[in-house]
PAMARVEX-315217 format. One record per residue (C-alpha): y, x negated, z. Coordinates in steps of 0.1 Angstrom, whole numbers, padded with zeros to 4 digits, always signed. Each point is the difference from the previous one (the first is absolute). Example, Ala and Ser with C-alpha at 12.3 -4.5 7.8 and 13.67 -1.06 7.14 Angstrom:
2
-0045-0123+0078;+0034-0014-0007;
//
This chain:
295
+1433-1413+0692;-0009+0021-0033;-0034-0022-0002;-0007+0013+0031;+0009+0036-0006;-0023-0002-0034;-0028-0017+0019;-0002+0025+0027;+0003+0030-0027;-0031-0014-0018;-0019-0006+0032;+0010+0037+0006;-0007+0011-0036;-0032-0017-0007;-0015+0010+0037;+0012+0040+0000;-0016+0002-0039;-0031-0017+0011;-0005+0022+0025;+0008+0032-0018;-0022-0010-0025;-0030-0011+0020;+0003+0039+0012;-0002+0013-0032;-0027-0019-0005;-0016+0018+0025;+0012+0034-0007;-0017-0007-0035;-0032-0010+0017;-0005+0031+0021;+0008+0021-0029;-0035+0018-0020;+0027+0014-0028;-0017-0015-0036;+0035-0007-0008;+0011-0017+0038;-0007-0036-0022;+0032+0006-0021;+0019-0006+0030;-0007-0042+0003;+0020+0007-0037;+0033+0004+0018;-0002-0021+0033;+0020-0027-0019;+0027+0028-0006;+0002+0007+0037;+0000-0036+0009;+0027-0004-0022;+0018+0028+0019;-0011-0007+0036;+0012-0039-0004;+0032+0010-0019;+0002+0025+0035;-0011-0022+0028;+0022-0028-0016;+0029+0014+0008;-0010+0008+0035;-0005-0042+0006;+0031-0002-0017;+0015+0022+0020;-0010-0013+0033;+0008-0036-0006;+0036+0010-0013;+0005+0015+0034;-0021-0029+0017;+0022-0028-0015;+0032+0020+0011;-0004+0003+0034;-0012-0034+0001;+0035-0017-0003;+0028+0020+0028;+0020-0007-0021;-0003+0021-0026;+0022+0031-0010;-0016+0034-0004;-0002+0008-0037;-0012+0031-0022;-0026-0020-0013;-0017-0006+0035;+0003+0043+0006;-0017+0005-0031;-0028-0024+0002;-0004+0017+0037;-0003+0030-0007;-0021-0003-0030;-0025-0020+0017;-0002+0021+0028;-0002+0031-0022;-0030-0019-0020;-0019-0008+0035;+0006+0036+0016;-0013+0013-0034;-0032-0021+0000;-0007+0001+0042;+0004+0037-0003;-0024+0004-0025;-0020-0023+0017;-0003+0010+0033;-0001+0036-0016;-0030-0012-0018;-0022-0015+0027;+0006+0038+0022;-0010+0017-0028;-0029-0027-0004;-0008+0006+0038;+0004+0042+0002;-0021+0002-0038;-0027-0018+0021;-0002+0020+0022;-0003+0031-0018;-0028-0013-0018;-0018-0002+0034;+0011+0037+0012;-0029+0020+0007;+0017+0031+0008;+0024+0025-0017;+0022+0002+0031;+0005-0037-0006;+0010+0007-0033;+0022+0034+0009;+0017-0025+0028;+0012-0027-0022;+0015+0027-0022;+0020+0016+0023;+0009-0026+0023;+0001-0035-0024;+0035-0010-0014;-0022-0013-0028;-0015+0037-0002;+0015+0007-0036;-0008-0036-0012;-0025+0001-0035;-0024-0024+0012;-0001+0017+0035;-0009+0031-0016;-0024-0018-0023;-0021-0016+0027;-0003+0035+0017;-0006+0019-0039;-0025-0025+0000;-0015+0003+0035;-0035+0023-0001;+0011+0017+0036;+0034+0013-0015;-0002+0039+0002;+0004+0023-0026;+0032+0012+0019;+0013-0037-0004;-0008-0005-0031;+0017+0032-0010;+0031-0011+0021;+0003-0033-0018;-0001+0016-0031;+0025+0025+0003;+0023-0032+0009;+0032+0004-0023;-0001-0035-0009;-0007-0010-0042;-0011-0036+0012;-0029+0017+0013;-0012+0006-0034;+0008-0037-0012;-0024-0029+0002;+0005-0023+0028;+0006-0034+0005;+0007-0029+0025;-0009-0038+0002;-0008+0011+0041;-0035+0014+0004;+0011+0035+0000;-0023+0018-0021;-0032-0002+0015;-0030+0010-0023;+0022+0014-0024;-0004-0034-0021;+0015+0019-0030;+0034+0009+0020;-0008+0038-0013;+0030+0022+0015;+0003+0021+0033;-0008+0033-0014;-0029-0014-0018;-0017-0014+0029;+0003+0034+0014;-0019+0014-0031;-0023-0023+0007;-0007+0010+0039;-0035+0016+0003;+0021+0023+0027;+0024+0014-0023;+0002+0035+0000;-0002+0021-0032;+0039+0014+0008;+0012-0037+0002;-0013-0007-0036;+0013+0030-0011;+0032-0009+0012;-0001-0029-0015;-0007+0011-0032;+0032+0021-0006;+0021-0033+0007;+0030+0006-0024;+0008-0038-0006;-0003-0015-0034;+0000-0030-0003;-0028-0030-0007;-0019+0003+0034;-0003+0038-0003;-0028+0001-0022;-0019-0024+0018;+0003+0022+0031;-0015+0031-0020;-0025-0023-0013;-0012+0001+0039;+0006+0033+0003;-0017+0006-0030;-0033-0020+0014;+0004+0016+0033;-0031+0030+0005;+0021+0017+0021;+0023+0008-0023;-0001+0033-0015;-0013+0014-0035;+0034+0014-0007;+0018-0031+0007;-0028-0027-0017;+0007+0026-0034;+0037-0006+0003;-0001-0038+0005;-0027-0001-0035;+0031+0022-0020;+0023-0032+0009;-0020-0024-0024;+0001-0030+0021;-0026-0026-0001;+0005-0008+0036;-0004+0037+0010;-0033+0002-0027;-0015-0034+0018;+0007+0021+0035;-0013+0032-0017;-0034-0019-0017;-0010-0014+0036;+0004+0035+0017;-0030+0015+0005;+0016+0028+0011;+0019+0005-0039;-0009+0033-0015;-0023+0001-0032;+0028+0013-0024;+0022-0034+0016;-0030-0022-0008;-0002+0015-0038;+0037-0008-0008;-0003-0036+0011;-0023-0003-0020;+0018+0014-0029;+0032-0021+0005;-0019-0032+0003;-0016+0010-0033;+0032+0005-0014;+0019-0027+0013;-0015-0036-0003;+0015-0019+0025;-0017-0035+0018;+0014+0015+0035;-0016+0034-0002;-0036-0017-0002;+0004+0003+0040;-0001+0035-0008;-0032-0001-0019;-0019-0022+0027;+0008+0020+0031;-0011+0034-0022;-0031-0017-0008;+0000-0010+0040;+0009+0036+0012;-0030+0019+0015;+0018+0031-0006;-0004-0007-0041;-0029+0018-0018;-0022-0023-0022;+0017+0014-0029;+0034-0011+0012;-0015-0037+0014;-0013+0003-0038;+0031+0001-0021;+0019-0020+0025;-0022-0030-0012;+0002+0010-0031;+0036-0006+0001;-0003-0031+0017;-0023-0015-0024;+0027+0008-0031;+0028-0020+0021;
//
C-alpha cells in the first residue's frame, strides 16, 4: 500500500514539474530581455519545487484512493488531512489554470481590438478589468485613446509599475514584460497630461526610476519636468533623457558632464544615444565620442 502511495506521488511529481517546466521553457523563449537566458539557470530549482509540490498531491490522492477501497476501514485524521490537502493543492493549480487560459483567451482578443470603445468596454464591464496583463494588452494596443491611457494610469495599483510575468502568453509584444505604466509611456496616443502625471509618481522603490526613465524619453514631456528628472542623477532617467529629442540644451550639457565625471561601463548607453540624438549639435555628438573612445 505505501509503494503504491510513493509510485503514484512520483508519477504526480515528475509529470506536474515536467510540465511546469516545459512552460518556462517557453516563457524564456518568447522573452527579447538580454538577460531572459538566466532563467534556464533556475528551472532545476523550480523542478525541485514543483515535484516536491505535485508529489504530495499523488500522495494525497492514493491515500484517500486506497481508503475507500476497503469498507471496512475506520475514518481517521490522517485520511481528513491528506483530503483536504490534496484538494487544496488541485483547487490551487485548476484555478490558476483555468484563470490562465481566460486571461490567455480575453489578452487575445485585445490584441485584435480595433477600436477604443472595445477597449473602454472591457474596462468597465470585464471582471478581469483591473488585471495587469489586461491593462497591458490594451497599454499596448495602438487604438487605445489618450483618455484610456490616462485612465489606466491614474489606476491606484503599485503592480502597475512592476514588470510582469506569466508562463501563459499574456504579454503580447511586450517580450521584455516591461510594466503597465510603462507600456502607457510608450503609447504613441499618450497625452502630454498623462506623462505628466506620471512623472510626479511618489513611489520609491527599484521600478520607479525605470518609469521616469520613460518619462524621461517621452517628447511630450515637458522642459520643466525633463530638468527635474536630470537633478535626480539616475542613469536610467539620463539613458531616457539622452534619447529625447525633445531634452533641452542645458539637460544635454550636464550629461555630458556627469558622464565625464563618472566612468561607469553602464553609462556608455548614455554616450551612444547622445551621439544618436538629432537634437545634439556637432559639438556635443563631438565630445560624446570623445568620451566614448577614453572608456
Amino acid at each position: 500500500m505505501e509503494k503504491s502511495i510513493a509510485k503514484t506521488g512520483l508519477w504526480f511529481g515528475t509529470i506536474g514539474a515536467i510540465i511546469v517546466s516545459i512552460l518556462m521553457v517557453l516563457n524564456i523563449e518568447r522573452s527579447s530581455s538580454s538577460t531572459a537566458a538566466i532563467g534556464f539557470i533556475f528551472i532545476p530549482f523550480y523542478f525541485a519545487i514543483f515535484f516536491g509540490i505535485f508529489f504530495l498531491l499523488g500522495s494525497c490522492v492514493q491515500y484517500v484512493r486506497n481508503y475507500f477501497a476497503n469498507p471496512e476501514n475506520k475514518l481517521q485524521h490522517g485520511v481528513v488531512l491528506a483530503f483536504l490537502a490534496g484538494l487544496f493543492i488541485a483547487g490551487f493549480f485548476s484555478f490558476q489554470l483555468v484563470q490562465g487560459l481566460i486571461l490567455t483567451s480575453l489578452v487575445s482578443g485585445i490584441e485584435n481590438a480595433y477600436a477604443d470603445v472595445e477597449l473602454q468596454s472591457i474596462l468597465n464591464n470585464s471582471y478581469f478589468r483591473n488585471n495587469k496583463f489586461v491593462l497591458g494588452a490594451i497599454a499596448q494596443n495602438s487604438a487605445a485613446s489618450a483618455q484610456t491611457l490616462d485612465r489606466i494610469a491614474r489606476l491606484p495599483d503599485p503592480e502597475l509599475q512592476h514588470k510582469m510575468e506569466s508562463l501563459f502568453p499574456l504579454l503580447g509584444e511586450n517580450g521584455k514584460g516591461l510594466a503597465v505604466d510603462r507600456l502607457v509611456l510608450r503609447n504613441q496616443n499618450v497625452s502630454a497630461e498623462t506623462v505628466e502625471y506620471l512623472a510626479n509618481i511618489k513611489n520609491t522603490d527599484a521600478y520607479t526610476s525605470m518609469l521616469l526613465g520613460d518619462v524621461a524619453m517621452n517628447s511630450k514631456a515637458s522642459a520643466e519636468t525633463l530638468r527635474k528628472l536630470e537633478n535626480m542623477h539616475n542613469y536610467d532617467i539620463d539613458w531616457g533623457l539622452s534619447r529625447n529629442p525633445s531634452t533641452p540644451p542645458d539637460v544635454f550639457e550636464k550629461l555630458l558632464e556627469r558622464e565625464r565625471d563618472i566612468r561607469d561601463a553602464l553609462r556608455e548607453y548614455t554616450l551612444e544615444n547622445l551621439l544618436q540624438n538629432p537634437s545634439t549639435t556637432s559639438e556635443m555628438r563631438q565630445r560624446a565620442s570623445e568620451l566614448l573612445k577614453s572608456y
